[in-house]
C-alpha positions in Angstrom: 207.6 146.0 17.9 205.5 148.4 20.0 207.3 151.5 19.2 206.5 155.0 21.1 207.7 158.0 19.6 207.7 160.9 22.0 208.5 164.5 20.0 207.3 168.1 20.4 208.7 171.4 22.2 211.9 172.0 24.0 210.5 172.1 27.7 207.4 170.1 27.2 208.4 167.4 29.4 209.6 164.5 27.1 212.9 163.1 28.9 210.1 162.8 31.6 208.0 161.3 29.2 210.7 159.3 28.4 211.6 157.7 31.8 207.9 157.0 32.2 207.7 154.8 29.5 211.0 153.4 31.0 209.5 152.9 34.2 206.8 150.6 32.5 209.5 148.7 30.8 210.2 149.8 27.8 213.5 150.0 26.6 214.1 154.1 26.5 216.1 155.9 24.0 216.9 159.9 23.7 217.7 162.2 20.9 218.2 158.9 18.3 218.1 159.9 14.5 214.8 158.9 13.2 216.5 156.9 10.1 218.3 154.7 12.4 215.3 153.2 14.4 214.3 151.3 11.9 217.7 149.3 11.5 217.6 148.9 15.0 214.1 147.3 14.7 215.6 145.1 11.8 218.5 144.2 13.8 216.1 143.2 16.8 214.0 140.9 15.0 216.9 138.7 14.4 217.8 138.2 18.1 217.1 135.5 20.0 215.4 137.6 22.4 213.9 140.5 20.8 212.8 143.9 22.6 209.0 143.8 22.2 208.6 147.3 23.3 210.7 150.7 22.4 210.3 154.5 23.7 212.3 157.0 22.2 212.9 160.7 21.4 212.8 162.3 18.4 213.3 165.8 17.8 214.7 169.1 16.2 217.9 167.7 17.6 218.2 164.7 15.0 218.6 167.4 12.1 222.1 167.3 12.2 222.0 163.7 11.0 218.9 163.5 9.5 217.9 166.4 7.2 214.3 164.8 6.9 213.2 163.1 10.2 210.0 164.1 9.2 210.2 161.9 5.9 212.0 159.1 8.4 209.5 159.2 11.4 206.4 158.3 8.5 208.7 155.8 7.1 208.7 154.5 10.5 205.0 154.9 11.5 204.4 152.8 8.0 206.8 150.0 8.2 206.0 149.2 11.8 202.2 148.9 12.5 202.3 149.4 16.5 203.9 152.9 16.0 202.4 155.8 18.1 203.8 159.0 17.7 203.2 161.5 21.0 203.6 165.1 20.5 204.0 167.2 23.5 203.5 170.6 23.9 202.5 173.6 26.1 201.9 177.3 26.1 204.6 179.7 25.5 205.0 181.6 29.1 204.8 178.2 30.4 208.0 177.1 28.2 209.5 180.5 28.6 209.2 180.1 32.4 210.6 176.9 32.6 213.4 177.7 30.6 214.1 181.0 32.7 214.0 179.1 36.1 216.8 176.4 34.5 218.2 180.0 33.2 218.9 177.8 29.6 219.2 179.4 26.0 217.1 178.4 23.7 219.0 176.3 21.0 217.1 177.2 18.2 216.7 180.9 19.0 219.2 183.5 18.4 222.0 184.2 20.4 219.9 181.8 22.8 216.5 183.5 22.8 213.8 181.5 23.9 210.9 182.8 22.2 212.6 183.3 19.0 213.7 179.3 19.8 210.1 178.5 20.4 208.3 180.2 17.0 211.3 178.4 14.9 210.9 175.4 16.8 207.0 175.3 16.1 207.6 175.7 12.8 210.5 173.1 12.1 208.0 170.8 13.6 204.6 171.6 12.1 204.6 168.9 9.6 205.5 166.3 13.1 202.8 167.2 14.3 200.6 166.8 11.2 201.3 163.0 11.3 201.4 162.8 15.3 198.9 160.1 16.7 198.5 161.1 20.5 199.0 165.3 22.1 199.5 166.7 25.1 199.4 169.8 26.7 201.7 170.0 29.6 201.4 173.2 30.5 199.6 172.7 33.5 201.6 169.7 34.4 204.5 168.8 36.8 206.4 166.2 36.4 204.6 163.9 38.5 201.0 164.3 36.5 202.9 163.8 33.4 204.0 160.7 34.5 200.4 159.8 35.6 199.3 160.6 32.1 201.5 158.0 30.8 201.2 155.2 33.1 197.2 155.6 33.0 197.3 155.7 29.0 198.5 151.8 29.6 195.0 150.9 31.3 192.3 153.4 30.2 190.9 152.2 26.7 190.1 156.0 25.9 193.3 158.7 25.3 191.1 161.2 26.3 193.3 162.8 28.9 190.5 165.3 31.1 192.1 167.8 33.8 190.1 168.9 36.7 191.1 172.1 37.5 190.6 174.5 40.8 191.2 177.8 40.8 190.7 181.8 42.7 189.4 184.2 40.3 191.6 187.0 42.4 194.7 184.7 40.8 193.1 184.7 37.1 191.4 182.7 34.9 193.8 180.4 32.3 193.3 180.7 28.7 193.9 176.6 29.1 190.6 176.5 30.5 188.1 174.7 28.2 185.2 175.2 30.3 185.0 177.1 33.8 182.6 176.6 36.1 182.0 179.5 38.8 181.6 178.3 42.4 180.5 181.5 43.7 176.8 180.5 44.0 177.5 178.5 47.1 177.9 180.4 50.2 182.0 181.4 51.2 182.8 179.1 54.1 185.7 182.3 53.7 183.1 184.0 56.2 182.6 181.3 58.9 185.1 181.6 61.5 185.2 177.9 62.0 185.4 176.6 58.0 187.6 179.4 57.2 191.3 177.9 58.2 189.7 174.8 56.0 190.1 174.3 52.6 187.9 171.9 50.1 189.3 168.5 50.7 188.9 168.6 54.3 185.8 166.4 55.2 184.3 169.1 57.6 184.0 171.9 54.8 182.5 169.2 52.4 179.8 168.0 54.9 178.5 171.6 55.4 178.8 172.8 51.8 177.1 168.8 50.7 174.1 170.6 52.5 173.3 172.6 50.0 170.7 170.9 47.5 171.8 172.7 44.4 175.0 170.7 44.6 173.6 167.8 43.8 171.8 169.1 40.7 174.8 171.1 39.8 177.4 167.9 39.5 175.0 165.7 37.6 174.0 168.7 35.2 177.6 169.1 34.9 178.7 165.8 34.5 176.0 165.0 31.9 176.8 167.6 29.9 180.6 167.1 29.8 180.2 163.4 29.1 178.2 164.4 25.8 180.8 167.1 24.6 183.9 165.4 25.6 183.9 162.5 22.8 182.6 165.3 20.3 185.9 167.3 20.7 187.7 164.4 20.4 186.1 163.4 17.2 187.4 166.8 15.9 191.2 166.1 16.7 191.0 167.6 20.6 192.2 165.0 22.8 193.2 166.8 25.8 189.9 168.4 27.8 190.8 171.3 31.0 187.7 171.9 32.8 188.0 174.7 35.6 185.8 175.3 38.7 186.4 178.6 40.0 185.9 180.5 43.4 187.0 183.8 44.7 190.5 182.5 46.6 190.3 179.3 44.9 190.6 177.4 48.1 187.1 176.3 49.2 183.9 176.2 46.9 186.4 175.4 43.3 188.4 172.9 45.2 185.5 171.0 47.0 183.6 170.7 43.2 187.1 169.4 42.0 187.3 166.9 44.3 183.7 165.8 43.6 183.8 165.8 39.5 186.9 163.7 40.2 185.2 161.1 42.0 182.5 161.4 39.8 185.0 160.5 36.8 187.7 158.7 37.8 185.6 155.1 37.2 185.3 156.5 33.7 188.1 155.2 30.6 189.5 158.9 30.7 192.9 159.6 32.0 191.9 162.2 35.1 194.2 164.5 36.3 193.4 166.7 38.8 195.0 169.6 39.8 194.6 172.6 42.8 196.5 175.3 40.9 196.3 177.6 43.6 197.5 175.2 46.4 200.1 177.1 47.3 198.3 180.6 48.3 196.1 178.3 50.5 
């Protein structure tokens, strides 16, 4: 059986994760003690029409009926060959965020704490994550690119997932970012009355800043470059790639490079996500 096992934080996204995997036909099942899957699997290959292909969650939560899912999930991963284990995680204001806007307690943190929740959590699941096949990082994610990332992992032959970020420098710079790329060479359309109300996906802004030769030069350097490192950090356990291009407001220059490097990699066997994180100041 192809088996999926999604695991990792408390907020990180997996009932979304989850219901991807659904979506694609999988038969989808949530908080399920790790020691059980693999009667169900036993039980299944007696049926006269077996389920080929299982998701499931498995977390902190199974600890109440499974002391040692850890011990249970490699049982699993070595008694059924097509068994991929998913970790998901992301940053710790990004979690605590989340949880505040849901306004939920942690339920591993005391008296409902969420950063105590998280630092137990992390621990409880450090040897998960040890034997864990496949990470993301959904910190920059909504629920929609998460889903992307899951449906696209079906088709691309590579699970190297590469993000494509835009960003203002007056709104920060991440500590996600793997590399950053600043925009601020190019002349600010900011200044031009007309471009100004614009931002970089509008076809008016990209004709006038495509007449800039450096452009040119500055994509394929770029892209050159990237596609060199990229498989090195994935040989040393990295699997998820952020690269950032910056501008002042984050609306023009860093959003017009974004959408180029995207159409510049989407062809390529990487999942591509990309992302205007300041979209919303536009």
């Amino acid at each position: 059986m192809k088996l999926k096992i999604i695991t990792g934080l408390s907020g990180s996204g997996k009932t979304t994760a989850l219901r991807a995997y659904e979506d694609m036909g999988y038969y989808a099942m949530d908080n399920t003690p790790a020691y059980l899957i693999m009667k169900f699997i036993e039980l299944n290959d007696s049926q006269d029409k077996p389920i080929d292909k299982m998701a499931v969650v498995i977390d902190f939560r199974s600890i109440n009926v499974d002391a040692d899912i850890f011990r249970s999930m490699k049982y699993l991963k070595e008694n059924n060959e097509d068994t991929e284990i998913i970790y998901l995680y992301c940053n710790d204001n990004e979690i605590l965020k989340r949880y505040n806007e849901h306004r939920r307690p942690h339920p591993l943190g005391e008296y409902g704490n969420v950063a105590d929740g998280i630092a137990k959590e992390k621990e409880l699941l450090k040897p998960i994550r040890q034997i864990s096949d496949r990470f993301i990082d959904t910190s920059n994610y909504s629920a929609k690119e998460l889903k992307k990332v899951i449906d696209d992992s079906a088709e691309k032959k590579d699970n190297i997932i590469v993000n494509l970020i835009s960003f203002g420098y007056k709104n920060g710079v991440s500590d996600d970012f793997d590399f950053t790329f600043d925009m601020r060479f190019l002349p600010n359309p900011y200044y031009i009355e007309d471009l100004k109300p614009l931002n970089g996906t509008d076809q008016r802004l990209a004709e006038y800043l495509g007449e800039f030769e450096i452009i040119n030069d500055f994509e394929n350097k770029v892209y050159d470059l990237l596609k060199g490192l990229i498989p090195e950090f994935y040989n040393q356990g990295k699997n998820t790639i952020t690269i950032a291009f910056g501008c002042t407001g984050g609306k023009h220059r860093s959003v017009y490079m974004t959408e180029r490097m995207y159409e510049k990699f989407k062809d390529d066997d990487y999942i591509i996500i990309k992302k205007h994180r300041d979209k919303d100041k536009w």
